[in-house]
TIRO-2110 file (N, C-alpha, C; in Angstrom, 1 decimal):
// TIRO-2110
19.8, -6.6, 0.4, N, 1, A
18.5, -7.0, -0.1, CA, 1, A
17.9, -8.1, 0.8, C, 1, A
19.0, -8.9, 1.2, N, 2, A
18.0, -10.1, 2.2, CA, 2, A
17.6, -9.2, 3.1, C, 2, A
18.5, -8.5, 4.2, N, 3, A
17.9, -7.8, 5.1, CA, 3, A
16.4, -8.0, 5.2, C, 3, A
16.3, -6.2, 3.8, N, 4, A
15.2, -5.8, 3.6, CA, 4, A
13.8, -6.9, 3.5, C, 4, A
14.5, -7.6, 3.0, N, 5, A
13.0, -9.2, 2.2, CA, 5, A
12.7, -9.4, 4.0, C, 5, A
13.5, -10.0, 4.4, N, 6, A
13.4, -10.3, 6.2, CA, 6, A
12.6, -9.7, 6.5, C, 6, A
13.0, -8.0, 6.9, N, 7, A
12.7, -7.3, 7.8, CA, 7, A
10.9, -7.2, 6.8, C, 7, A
10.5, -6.9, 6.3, N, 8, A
9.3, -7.2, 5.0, CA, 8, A
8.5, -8.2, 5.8, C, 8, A
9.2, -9.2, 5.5, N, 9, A
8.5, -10.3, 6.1, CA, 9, A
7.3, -10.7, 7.9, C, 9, A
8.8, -10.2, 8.5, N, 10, A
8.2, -9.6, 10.1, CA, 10, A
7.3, -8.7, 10.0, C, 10, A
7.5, -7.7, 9.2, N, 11, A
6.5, -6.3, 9.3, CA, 11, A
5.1, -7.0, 8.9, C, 11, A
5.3, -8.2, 7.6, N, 12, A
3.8, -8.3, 7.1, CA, 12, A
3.2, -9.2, 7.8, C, 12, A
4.3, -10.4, 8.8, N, 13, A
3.2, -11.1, 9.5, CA, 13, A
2.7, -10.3, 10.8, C, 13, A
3.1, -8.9, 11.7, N, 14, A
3.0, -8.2, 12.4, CA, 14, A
1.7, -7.7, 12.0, C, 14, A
1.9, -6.8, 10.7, N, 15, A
0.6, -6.7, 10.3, CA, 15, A
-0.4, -6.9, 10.3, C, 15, A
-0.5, -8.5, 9.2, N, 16, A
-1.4, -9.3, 9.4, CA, 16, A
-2.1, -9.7, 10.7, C, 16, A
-1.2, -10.0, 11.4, N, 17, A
-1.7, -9.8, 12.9, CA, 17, A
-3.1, -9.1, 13.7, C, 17, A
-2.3, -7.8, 13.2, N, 18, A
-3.2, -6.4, 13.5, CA, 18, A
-4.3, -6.5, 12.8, C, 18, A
-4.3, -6.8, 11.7, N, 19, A
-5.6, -6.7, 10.7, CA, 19, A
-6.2, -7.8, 11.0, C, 19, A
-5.9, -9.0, 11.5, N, 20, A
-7.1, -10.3, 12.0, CA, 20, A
-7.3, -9.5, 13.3, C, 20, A
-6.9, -9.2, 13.9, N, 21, A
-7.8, -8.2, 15.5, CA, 21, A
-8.7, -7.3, 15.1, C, 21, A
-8.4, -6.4, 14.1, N, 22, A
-9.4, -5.6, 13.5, CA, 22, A
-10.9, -6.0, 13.0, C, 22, A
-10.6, -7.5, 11.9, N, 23, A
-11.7, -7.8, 11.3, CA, 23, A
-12.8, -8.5, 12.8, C, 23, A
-11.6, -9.0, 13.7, N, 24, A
-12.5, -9.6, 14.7, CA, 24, A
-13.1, -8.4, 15.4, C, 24, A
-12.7, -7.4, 15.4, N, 25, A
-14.0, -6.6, 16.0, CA, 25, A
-14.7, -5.7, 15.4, C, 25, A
-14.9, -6.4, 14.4, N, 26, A
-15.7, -5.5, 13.0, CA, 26, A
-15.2, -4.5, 12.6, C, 26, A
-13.7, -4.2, 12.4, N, 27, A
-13.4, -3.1, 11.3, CA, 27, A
-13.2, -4.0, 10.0, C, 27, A
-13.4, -2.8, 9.4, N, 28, A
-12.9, -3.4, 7.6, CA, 28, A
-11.4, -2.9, 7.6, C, 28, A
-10.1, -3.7, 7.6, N, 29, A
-8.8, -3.0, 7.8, CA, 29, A
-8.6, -2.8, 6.3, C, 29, A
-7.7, -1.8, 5.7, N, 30, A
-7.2, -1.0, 4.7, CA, 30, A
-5.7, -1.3, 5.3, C, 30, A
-5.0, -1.8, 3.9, N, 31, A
-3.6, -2.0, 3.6, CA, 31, A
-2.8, -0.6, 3.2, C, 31, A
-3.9, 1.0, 3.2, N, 32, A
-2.8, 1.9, 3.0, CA, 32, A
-2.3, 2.5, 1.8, C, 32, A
-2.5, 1.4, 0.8, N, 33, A
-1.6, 2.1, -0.6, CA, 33, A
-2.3, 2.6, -1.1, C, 33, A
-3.4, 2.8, -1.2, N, 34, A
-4.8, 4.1, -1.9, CA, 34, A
-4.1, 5.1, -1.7, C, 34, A
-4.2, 5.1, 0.1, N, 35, A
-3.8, 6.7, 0.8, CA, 35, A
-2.5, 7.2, -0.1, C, 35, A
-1.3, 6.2, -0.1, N, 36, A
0.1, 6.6, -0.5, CA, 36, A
-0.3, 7.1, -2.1, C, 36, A
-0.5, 6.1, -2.6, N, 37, A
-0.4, 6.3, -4.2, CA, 37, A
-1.3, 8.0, -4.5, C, 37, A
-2.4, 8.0, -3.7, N, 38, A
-3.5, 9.3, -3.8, CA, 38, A
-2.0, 10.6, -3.1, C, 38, A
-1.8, 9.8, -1.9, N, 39, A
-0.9, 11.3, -1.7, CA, 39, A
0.4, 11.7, -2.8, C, 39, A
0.9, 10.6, -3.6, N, 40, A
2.0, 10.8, -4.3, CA, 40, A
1.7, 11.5, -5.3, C, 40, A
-0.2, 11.0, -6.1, N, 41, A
-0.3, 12.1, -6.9, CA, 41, A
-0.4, 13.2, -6.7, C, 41, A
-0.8, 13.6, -5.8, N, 42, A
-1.0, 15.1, -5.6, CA, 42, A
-0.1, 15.4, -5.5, C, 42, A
1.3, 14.9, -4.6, N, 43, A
2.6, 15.6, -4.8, CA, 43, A
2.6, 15.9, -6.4, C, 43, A
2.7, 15.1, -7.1, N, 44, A
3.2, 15.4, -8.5, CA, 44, A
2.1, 16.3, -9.3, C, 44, A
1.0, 16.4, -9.1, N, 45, A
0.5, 17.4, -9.4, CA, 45, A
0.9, 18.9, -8.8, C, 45, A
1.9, 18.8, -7.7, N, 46, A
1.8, 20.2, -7.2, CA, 46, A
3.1, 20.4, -7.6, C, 46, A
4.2, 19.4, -8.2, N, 47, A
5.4, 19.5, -8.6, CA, 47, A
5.5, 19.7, -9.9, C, 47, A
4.3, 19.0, -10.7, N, 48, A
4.7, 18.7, -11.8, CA, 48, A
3.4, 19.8, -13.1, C, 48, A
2.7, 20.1, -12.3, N, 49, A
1.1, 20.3, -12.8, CA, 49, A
0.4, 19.8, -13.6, C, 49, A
0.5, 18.7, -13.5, N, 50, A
-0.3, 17.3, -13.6, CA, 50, A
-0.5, 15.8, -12.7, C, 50, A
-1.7, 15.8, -12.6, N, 51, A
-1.9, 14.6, -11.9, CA, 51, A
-2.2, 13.3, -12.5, C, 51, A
-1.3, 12.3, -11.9, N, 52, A
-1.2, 10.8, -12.7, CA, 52, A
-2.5, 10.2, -12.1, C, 52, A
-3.0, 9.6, -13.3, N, 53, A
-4.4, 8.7, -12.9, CA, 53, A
-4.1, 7.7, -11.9, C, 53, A
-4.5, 7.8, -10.8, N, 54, A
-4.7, 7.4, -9.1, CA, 54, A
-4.8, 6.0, -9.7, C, 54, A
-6.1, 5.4, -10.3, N, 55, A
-6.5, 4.3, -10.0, CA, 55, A
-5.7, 3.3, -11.2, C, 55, A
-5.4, 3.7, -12.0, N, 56, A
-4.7, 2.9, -12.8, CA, 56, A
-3.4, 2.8, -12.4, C, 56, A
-2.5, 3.8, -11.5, N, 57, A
-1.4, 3.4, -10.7, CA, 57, A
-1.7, 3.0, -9.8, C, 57, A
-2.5, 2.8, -8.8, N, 58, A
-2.9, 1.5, -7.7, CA, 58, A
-3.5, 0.2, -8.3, C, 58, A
-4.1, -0.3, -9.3, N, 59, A
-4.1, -1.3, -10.0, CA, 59, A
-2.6, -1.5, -10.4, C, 59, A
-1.9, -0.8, -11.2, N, 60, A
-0.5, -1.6, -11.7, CA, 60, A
0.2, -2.3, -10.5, C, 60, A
0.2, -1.0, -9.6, N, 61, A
1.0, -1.5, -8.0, CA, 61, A
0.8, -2.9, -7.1, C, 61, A
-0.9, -3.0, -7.4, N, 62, A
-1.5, -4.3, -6.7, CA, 62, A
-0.9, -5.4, -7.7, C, 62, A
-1.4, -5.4, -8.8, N, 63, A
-0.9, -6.3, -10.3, CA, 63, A
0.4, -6.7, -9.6, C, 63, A
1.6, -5.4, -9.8, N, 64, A
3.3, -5.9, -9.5, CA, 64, A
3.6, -6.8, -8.1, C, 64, A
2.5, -6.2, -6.8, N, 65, A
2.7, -7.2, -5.9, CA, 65, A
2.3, -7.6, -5.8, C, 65, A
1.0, -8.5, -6.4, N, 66, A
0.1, -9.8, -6.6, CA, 66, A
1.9, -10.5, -7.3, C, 66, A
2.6, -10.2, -8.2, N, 67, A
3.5, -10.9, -8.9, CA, 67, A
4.4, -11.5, -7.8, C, 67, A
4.9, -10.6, -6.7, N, 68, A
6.2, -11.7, -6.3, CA, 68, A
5.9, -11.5, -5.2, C, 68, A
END
């Protein structure tokens, strides 16, 4: 688990990095988990034949990592 927290850590100040270059040349950068959470439902709608409400599982997701 430390590892992973570490290696997390590198990735998000890398990131962030990327994304302050972005805003400086006028992009609006996107963190991505729309895209994921939108592609996961549709997996499960194609596995399950139902699709889980998108925006209320990317709100919970943001909520749980607003928490720690």
């Amino acid at each position: 688990l430390g590892i992973i927290h570490h290696s997390r850590k590198r990735f998000n100040r890398a990131a962030e990095s990327f994304l302050g270059w972005a805003r400086q040349h006028g992009a609006t950068p996107r963190d991505g988990l729309g895209m994921l959470v939108e592609q996961a439902a549709e997996a499960f709608r194609i596995w399950r034949g139902v699709r889980p409400p998108s925006p209320q599982v990317l709100a919970e997701l943001r909520a749980l990592m607003a928490a720690h």
